[in-house]
C-alpha positions as CSV (number, residue, x, y, z in Angstrom):
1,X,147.0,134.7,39.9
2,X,144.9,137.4,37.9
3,X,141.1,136.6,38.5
4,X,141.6,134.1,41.2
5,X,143.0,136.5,43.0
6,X,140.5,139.3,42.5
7,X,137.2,137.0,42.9
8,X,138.8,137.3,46.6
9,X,139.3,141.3,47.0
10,X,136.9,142.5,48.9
11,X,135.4,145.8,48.0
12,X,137.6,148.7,49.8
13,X,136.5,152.2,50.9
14,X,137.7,153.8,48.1
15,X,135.9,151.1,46.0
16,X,132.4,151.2,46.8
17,X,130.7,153.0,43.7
18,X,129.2,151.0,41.3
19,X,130.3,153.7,38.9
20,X,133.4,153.1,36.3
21,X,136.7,153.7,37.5
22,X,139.1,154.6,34.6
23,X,143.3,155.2,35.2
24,X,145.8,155.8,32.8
25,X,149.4,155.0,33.1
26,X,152.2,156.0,31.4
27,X,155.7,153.7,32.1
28,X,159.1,156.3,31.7
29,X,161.0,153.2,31.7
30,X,159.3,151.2,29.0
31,X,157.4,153.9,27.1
32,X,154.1,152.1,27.6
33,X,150.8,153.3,28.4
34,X,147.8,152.2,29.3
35,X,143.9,154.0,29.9
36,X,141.8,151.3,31.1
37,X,138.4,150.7,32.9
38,X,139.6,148.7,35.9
39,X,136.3,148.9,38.2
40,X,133.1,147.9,36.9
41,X,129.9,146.7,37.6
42,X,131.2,146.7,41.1
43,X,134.0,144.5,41.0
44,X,137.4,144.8,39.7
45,X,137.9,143.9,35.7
46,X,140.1,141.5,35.4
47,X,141.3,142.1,32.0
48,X,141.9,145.7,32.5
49,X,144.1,144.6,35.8
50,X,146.4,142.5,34.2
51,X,147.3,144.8,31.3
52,X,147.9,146.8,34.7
53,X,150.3,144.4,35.8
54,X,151.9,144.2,33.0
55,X,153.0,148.0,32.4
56,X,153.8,148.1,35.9
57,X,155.9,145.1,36.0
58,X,160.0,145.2,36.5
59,X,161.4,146.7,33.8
60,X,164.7,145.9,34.9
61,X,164.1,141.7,34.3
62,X,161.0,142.0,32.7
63,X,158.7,139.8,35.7
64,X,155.0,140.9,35.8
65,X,154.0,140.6,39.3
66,X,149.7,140.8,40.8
67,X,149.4,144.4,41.9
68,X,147.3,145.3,44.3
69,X,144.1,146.8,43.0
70,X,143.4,149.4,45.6
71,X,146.0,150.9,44.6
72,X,144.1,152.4,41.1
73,X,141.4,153.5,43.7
74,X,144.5,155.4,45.7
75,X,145.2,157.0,42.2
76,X,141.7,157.7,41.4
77,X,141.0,159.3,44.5
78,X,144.2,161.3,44.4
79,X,143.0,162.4,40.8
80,X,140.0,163.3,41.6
81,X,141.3,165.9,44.5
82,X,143.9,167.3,41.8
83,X,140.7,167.7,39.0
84,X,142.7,165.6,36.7
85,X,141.2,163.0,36.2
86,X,142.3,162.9,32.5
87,X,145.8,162.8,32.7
88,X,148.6,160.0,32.8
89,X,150.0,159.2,35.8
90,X,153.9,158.9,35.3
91,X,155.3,155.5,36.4
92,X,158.6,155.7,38.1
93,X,158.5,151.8,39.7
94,X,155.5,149.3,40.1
95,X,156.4,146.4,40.6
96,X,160.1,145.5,42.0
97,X,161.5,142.1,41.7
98,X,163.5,140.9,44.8
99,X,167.0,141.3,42.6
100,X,165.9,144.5,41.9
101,X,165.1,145.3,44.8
102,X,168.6,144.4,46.5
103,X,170.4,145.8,44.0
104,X,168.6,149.3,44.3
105,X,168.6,149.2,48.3
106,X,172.5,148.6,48.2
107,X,173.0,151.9,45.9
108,X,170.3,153.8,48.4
109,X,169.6,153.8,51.9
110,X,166.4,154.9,51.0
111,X,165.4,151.5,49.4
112,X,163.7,149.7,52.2
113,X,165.1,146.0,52.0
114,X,161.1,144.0,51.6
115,X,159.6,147.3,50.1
116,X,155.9,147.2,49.4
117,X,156.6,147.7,45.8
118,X,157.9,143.8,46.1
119,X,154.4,142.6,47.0
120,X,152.5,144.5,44.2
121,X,151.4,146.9,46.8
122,X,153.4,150.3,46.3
123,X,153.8,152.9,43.1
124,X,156.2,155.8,42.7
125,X,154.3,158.3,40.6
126,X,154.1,161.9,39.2
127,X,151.3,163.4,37.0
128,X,151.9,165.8,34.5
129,X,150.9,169.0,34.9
130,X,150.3,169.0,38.9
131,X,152.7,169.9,41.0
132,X,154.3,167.2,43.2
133,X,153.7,169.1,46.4
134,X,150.0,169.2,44.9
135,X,149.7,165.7,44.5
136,X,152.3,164.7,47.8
137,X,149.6,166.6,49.6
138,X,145.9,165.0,47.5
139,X,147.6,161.3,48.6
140,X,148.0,162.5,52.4
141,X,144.4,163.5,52.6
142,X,143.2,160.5,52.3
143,X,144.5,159.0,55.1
144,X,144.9,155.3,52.7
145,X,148.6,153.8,53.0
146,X,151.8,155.1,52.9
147,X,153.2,158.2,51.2
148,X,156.6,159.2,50.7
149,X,157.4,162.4,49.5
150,X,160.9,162.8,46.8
151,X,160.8,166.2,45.7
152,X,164.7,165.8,44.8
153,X,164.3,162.5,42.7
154,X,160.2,164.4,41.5
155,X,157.9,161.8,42.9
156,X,155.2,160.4,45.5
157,X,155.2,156.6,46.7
158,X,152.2,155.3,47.4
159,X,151.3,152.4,48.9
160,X,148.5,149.9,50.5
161,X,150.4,149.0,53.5
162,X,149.8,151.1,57.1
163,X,149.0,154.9,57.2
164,X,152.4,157.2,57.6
165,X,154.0,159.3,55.9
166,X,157.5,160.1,55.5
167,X,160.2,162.5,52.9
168,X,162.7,161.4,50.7
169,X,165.1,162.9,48.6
């Protein structure tokens, strides 16, 4: 699904410099990480995004899933308005596999039953050395997707879906 999939992406907001776009990952749950150019020469790289996929996939069964690359933009941009642009952003959950999924909205309410994070399409993220109500705040202001705000459970969701917002625990 890799570069078929991204020939088709058009080129978002957030993804309209022709300058290199860089992220970094780190996965808590499978000790991986990742610093990769994933935008260049005005496209998406497809090599770069499926090493993406692949840190971000379930770590509960292991499936690797397309994720959606606006996402890296989201991160980007919300890097850029935290002037970190250096630093890891700590992976909570990428990709969700339906069984996953089910079996983490029966333990929590707050688990939507088809979250975004099924469809590639939502992260739950911290970056070191910001704080979260720093970074809750960066990912609000620019008005791209969803963002939930966990400041019990030390994380922001962000997502490609509609624009709201919403707090966790």
């Amino acid at each position: 699904m890799g570069a078929a999939a991204l020939a088709g992406l058009p080129s978002g907001a957030l993804a309209q410099s022709l300058e290199p776009r860089r992220i970094a990952l780190h996965n808590l749950h499978t000790g991986e990480s990742l610093k990769a150019v994933y935008w260049e020469d005005g496209k998406y790289v497809p090599d770069a995004v499926a090493a993406l996929n692949r840190v971000l996939r379930d770590h509960r069964t292991g499936d690797v899933h397309f994720m959606e690359p606006h996402l890296y933009d989201i991160l980007d941009a919300v890097a850029a308005k935290v002037e970190d642009r250096g630093a890891a952003f700590q992976i909570i959950s990428g990709y969700r596999s339906p069984k996953t999924n089910a079996m983490l909205h029966a333990r929590s309410k707050g688990v939507a039953t088809h979250s975004l994070h099924m469809d590639g399409k939502a992260m739950d993220v911290r970056l070191n050395g910001v704080a979260l109500e720093h970074l809750h705040k960066a990912a609000l202001s620019l008005k791209k997707g969803g963002v939930g705000y966990y400041p019990v459970s030390n994380f922001v969701h962000v997502d490609v879906g509609r624009v709201r917002q919403w707090k966790g625990a």
